[in-house]
C-alpha positions in Angstrom: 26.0 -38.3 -40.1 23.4 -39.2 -43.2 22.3 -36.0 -45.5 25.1 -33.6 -43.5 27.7 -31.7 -45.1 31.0 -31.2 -43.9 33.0 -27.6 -43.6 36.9 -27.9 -43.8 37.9 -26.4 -40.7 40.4 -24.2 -42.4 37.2 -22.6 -44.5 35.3 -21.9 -41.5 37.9 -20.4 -39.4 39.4 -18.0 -42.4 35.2 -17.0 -42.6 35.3 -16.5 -39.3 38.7 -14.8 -38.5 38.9 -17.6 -35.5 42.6 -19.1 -35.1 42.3 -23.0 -36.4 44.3 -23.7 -32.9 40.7 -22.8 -31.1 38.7 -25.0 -33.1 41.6 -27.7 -32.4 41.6 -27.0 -28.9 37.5 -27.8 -29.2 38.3 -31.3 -30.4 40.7 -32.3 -28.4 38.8 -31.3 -25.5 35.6 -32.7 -26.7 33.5 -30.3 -27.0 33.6 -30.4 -31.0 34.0 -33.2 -33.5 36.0 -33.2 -35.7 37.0 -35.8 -39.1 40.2 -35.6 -41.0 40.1 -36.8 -44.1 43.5 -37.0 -45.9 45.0 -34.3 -43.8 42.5 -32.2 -44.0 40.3 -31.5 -40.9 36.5 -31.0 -41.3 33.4 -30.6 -39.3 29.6 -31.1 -39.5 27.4 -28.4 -40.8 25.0 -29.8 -38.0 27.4 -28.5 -35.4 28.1 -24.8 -37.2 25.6 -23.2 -34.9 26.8 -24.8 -31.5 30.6 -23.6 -32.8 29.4 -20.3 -33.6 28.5 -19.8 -30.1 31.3 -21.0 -28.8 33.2 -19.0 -30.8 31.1 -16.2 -29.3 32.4 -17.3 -25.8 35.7 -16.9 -26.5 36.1 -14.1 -28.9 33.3 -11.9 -28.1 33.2 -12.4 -23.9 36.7 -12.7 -23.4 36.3 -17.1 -21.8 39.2 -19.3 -21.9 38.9 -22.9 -22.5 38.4 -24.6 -19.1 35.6 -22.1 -19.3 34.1 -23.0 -22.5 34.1 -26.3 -21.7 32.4 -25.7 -18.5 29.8 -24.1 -19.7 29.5 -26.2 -22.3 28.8 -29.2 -19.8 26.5 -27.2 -17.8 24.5 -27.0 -21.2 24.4 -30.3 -21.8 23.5 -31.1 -18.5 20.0 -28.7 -18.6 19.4 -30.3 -21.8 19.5 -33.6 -20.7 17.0 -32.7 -17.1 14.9 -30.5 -19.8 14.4 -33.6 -21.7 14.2 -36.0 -18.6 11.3 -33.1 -17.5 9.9 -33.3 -20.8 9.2 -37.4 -20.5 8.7 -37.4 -17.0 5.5 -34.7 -17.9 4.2 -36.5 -20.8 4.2 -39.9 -18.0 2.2 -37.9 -15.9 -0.2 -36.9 -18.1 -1.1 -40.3 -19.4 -1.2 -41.3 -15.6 -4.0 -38.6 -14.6 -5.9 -39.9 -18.0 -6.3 -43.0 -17.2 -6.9 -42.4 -13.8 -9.7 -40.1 -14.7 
């Protein structure tokens, strides 16, 4: 976490007009980390855009938790093949070079 800065969870959610029980429910699923720092609960400005969509999930199209965090695993799933796909192309293509 060098060179991020962090949001007090109270801040974003009053921005927002997103109960600070949702955002809690985030980290204690997992989905979202959080760091309290005497009593006061903060997150990453890295993770602002990943929590607005999630916020989107659940305020805008109506999802529950257990969905959020399905969906949420889903997505880190593709990420992870789209990054396996990714290496696995660039291994191929330095294959048919050298084979060429």
């Amino acid at each position: 976490m060098v060179n991020e800065e962090l949001i007090a969870v109270h801040e974003f959610c009053a921005s927002r007009n997103v109960e600070i029980s949702f955002v809690n429910s985030l980290s204690e699923s997992g989905i979202l980390e959080t760091i309290t720092i005497e009593e006061t609960a903060f997150i990453s400005d890295e993770q602002l855009p990943e929590l607005d969509k999630l916020v989107r999930f659940h305020y805008d199209m109506d999802i529950n938790l257990e969905g959020i965090e399905t969906i949420y695993h889903l997505l880190q799933q593709m990420k992870t093949m789209q990054k396996q796909l990714s290496e696995l192309k660039g291994r191929l293509s330095l294959y048919e070079r050298m084979n060429h």
